[in-house]
FIMI-588274 format. One record per residue (C-alpha): residue number from 1; residue in three letters; x, y, z. Coordinates in Angstrom, 2 decimals, padded with zeros to 5 digits, always signed. Example, Ala and Ser with C-alpha at 12.3 -4.5 7.8 and 13.67 -1.06 7.14 Angstrom:
% FIMI-588274
 kolnu mido      xx      yy      zz
     1  ALA +012.30 -004.50 +007.80
     2  SER +013.67 -001.06 +007.14
% end
This chain:
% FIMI-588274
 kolnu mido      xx      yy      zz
     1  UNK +039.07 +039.84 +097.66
     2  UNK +039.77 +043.26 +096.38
     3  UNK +041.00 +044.36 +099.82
     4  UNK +043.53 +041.97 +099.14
     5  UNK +044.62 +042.42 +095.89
     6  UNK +044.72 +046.56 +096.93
     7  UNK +046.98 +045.79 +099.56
     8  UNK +048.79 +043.10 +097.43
     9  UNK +048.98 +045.76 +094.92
    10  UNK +050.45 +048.15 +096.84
    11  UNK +053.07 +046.23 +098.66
    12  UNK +054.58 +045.06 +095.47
    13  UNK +054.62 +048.77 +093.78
    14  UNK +056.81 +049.46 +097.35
    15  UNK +058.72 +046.69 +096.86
    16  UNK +059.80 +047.57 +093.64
    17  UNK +061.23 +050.89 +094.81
    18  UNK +064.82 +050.01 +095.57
    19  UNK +067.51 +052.76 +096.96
    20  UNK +070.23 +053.05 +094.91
    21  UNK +073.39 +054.61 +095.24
    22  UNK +073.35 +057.77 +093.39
    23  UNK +077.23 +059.03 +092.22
    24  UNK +078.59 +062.67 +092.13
    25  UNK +081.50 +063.94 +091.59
    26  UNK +084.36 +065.48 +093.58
    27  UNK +088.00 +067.52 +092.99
    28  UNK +090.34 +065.71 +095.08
    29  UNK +092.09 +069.12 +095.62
    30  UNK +092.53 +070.04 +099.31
    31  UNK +090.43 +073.38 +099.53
    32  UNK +087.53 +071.32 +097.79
    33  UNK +084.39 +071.45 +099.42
    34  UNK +081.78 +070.46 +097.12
    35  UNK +080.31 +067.62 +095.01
    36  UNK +078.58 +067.84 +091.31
    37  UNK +076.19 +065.85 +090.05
    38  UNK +077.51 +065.40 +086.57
    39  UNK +081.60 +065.38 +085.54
    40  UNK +080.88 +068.27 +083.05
    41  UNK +079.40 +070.72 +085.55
    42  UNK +081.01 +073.92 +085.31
    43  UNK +081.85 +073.99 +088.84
    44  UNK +084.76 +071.27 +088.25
    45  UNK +086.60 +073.06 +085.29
    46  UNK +089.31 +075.18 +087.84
    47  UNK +089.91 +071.10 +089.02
    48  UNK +093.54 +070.83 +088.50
    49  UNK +093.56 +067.19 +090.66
    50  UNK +092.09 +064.38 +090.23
    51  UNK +088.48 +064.06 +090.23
    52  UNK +086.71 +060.93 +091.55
    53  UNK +083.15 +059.27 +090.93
    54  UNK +081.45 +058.76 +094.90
    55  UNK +078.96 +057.82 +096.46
    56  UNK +076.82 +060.58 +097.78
    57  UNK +076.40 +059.15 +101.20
    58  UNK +080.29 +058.88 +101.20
    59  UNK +080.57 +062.79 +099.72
    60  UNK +078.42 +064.10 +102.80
    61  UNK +080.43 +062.29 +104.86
    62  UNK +082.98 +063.86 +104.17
    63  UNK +081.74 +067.42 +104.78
    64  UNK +081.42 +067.99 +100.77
    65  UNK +078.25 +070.22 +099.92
    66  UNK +076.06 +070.07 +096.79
    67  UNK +077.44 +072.56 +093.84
    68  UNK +076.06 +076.43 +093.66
    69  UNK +076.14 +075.79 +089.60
    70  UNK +073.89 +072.81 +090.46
    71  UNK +071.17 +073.94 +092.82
% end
């Protein structure tokens, strides 16, 4: 019986981990290359387009790179 609730246990705890999409940041400029974890990083401030809220998965898709202010 405690085999079972261990494993019962367990399952659930995995089960309750759920990926979510995590968002960064990007300059829409066309010499952009990177993506920032938070819209106040200092890496955004030369930004003079617009800057968008992505997915991450979509970001490295696109070739973008995390932030050398964010590392």
């Amino acid at each position: 019986m405690k085999k079972i609730a261990l494993i019962l246990s367990v399952f659930f705890l995995v089960a309750s981990f759920t990926v979510k999409d995590t968002y960064v940041y990007i300059c829409k400029g066309k010499s952009s290359k990177k993506y920032h974890l938070v819209k106040n990083c200092r890496g955004l401030k030369p930004c003079t387009h617009k800057i968008d809220k992505i997915t991450l998965k979509s970001a490295e898709k696109i070739g973008r790179t995390l932030c050398k202010w964010e590392d």
